[in-house]
N, C-alpha and C positions, 0 to 999 in steps of 0.2 A: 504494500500500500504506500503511496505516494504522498512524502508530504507536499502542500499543507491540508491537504485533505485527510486526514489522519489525524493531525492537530486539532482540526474543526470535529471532527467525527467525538474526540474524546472530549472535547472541551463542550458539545452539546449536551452529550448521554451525560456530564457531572453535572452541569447545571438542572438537565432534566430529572437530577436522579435526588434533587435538592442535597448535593455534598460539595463542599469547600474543599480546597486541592490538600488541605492537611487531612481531613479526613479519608480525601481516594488513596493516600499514602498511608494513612493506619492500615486498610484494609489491602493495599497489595506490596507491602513494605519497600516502597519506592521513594529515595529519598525529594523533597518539594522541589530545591533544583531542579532536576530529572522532567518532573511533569510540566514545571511553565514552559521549562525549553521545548518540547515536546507538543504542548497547547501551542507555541507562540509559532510550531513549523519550524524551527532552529535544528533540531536534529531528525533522525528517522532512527526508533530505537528496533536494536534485537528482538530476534523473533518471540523467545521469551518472554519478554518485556510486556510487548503487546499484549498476548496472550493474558499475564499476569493481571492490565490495566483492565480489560476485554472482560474478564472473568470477577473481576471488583464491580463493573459495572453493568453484568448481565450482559453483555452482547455476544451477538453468535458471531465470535468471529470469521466462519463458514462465509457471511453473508457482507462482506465487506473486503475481504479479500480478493485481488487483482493479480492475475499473471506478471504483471511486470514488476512489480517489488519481488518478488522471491519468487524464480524461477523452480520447477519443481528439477531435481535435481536426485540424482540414485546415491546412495550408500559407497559405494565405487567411488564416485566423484567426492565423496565428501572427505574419503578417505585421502584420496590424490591431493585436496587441496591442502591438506594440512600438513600432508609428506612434502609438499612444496612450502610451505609456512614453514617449517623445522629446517629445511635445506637450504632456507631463506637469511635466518640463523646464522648458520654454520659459514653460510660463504660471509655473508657481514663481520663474521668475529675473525673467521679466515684472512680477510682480504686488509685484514690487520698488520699481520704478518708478513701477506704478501708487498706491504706499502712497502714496509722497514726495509726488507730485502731490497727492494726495487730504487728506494733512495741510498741505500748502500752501496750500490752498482750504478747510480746515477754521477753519487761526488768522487766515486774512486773504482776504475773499472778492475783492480786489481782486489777490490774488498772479498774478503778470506768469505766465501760463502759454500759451502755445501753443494754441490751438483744434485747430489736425489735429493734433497732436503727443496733446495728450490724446484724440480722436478712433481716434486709430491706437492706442494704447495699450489702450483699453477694446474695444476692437474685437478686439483681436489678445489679449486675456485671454479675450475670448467664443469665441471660434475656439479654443484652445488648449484651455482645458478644459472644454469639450464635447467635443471628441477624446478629453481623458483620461479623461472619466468612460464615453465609449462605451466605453472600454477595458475600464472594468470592468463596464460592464453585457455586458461579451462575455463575460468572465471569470466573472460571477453565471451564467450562462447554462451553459457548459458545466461549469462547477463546483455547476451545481445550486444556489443559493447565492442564497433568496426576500427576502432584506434587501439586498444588494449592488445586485438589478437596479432595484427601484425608487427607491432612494437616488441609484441614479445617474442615472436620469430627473428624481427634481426636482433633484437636481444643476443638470442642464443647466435645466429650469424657473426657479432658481433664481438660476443668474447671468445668462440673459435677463434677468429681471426687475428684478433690480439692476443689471446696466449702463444698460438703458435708461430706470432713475432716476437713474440719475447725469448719463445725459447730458441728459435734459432739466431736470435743478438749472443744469446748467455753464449751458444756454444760454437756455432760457425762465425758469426760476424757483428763485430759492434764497432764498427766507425759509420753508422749512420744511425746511432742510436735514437738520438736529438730529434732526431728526423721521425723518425719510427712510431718515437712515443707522441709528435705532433700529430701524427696521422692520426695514432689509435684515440687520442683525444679530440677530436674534430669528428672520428666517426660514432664514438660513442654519445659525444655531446649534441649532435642530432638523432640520436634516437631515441634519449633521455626527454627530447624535447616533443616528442611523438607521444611517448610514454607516457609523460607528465600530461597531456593535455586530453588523457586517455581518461587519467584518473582524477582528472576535474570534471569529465562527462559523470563521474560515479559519485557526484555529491547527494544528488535524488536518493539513490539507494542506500549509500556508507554514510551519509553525513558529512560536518564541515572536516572529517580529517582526511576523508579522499579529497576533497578541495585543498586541504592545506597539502597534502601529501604531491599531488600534480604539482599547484606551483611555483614548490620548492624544487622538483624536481625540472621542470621549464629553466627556472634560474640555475640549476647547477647546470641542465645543457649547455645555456647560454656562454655560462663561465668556462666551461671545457673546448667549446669553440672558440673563442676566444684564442684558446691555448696560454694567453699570457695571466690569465685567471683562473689556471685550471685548480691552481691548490684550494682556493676559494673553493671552487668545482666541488673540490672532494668533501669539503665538511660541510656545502649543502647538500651534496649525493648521499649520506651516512646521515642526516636528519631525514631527510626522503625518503631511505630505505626502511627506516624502523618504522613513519607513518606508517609506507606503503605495507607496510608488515600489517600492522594493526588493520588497516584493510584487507587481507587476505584470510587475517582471522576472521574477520566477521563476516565475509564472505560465505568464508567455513560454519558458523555458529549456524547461520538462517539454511544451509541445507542440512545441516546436522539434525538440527530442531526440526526439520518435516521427515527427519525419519528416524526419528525419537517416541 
């Protein structure tokens, strides 16, 4: 269900049902915050949520729900999206590692680093998120959602392509390193900008944090083209990622919850 027609929907049936928003909150322990935001159209809460507010105030939820807030979605999928939320994770705390390494090979091409160690690291950022971006080509998919699913194909195009430049700098050839990491930064930073503008279309559904989530992630594109703002780049792409996270969760929760 669509805000603000949801906000309207609840804010009718309390007034009809003569209760004060402290009292809809006695009865389905939802704190008062929660429901003005909610009345006023500010967020679209979890399935639960509803359900909870729905069942405080008699209403059949049956009869107000709409295909396009929560697409119905299998067990399978629900499963997938949260193996992608987990892997989503892993490459985030990963590509931690991967930075340090990479500015260590950046101010000194001779820095004492590990071959499998860097190996495994670039390997295990490839695996990781390409998981999390299937996540949300899963999520473009049954959320209907034509910016989401190709962003997250060159996603995964996109860090193929840059790890397997990186690893052939580490071990055949690094006198066009500079060069290298401009490229990969200019291709990433237009995808990010695709992405992001993916997950501002998901504000109806997610709420204000897939909005803040896209365009945080618009501005770290922007700063990665750039190239000479790419550091910037990175600590708006590393806010972006944990929104976009919390997006994927909830993603996860509303088809979890229809087959629960």
């Amino acid at each position: 269900m669509e805000q603000p027609k949801l906000g309207k929907i609840i804010l009718e049936q309390r007034k009809a049902s003569g209760l004060t928003q402290e009292e809809l909150v006695a009865r389905c322990n939802i704190n008062v915050r929660t429901i003005q935001r909610i009345e006023a159209g500010e967020v679209t809460p979890r399935g639960h949520t509803i359900r909870s507010i729905f069942a405080a105030l008699d209403i059949d939820i049956a009869q107000w729900q709409t295909k396009a807030t929560v697409p119905k979605g299998t067990k399978k999928e629900a499963k997938w999206i949260i193996l992608a939320f987990f892997s989503g994770w892993l490459y985030f705390l990963l590509a931690f590692w991967e930075g340090f390494m990479d500015y260590q090979l950046t101010i000194s091409l001779d820095a004492a680093i590990s071959p499998w160690k860097y190996t495994l690291v670039k390997l295990g950022i490839l695996m990781f998120y390409s998981c999390y971006m299937l996540g949300f080509y899963q999520v473009g998919r049954l959320w209907e959602n034509n910016w989401i699913k190709p962003a997250a194909l060159l996603g995964i195009a996109g860090i193929v392509i840059c790890i397997s430049a990186d690893l052939y700098l580490f071990y055949l050839d690094d006198s066009n390193a500079m060069a290298v990491m401009a490229g990969e930064s200019i291709v990433f930073g237009s995808i990010y900008i695709v992405f992001g503008y993916g997950l501002v279309k998901y504000q109806k559904e997610f709420g204000n944090m897939a909005l803040a989530a896209g365009i945080v992630a618009i501005l770290s594109g922007l700063a990665f083209i750039s190239v000479v703002f790419a550091l910037i780049g990175l600590v708006l792409l590393a806010v972006s990622e944990v929104l976009a996270l919390v997006v994927l969760y909830r993603a996860y929760d509303e088809i979890h919850n229809q087959n629960s």
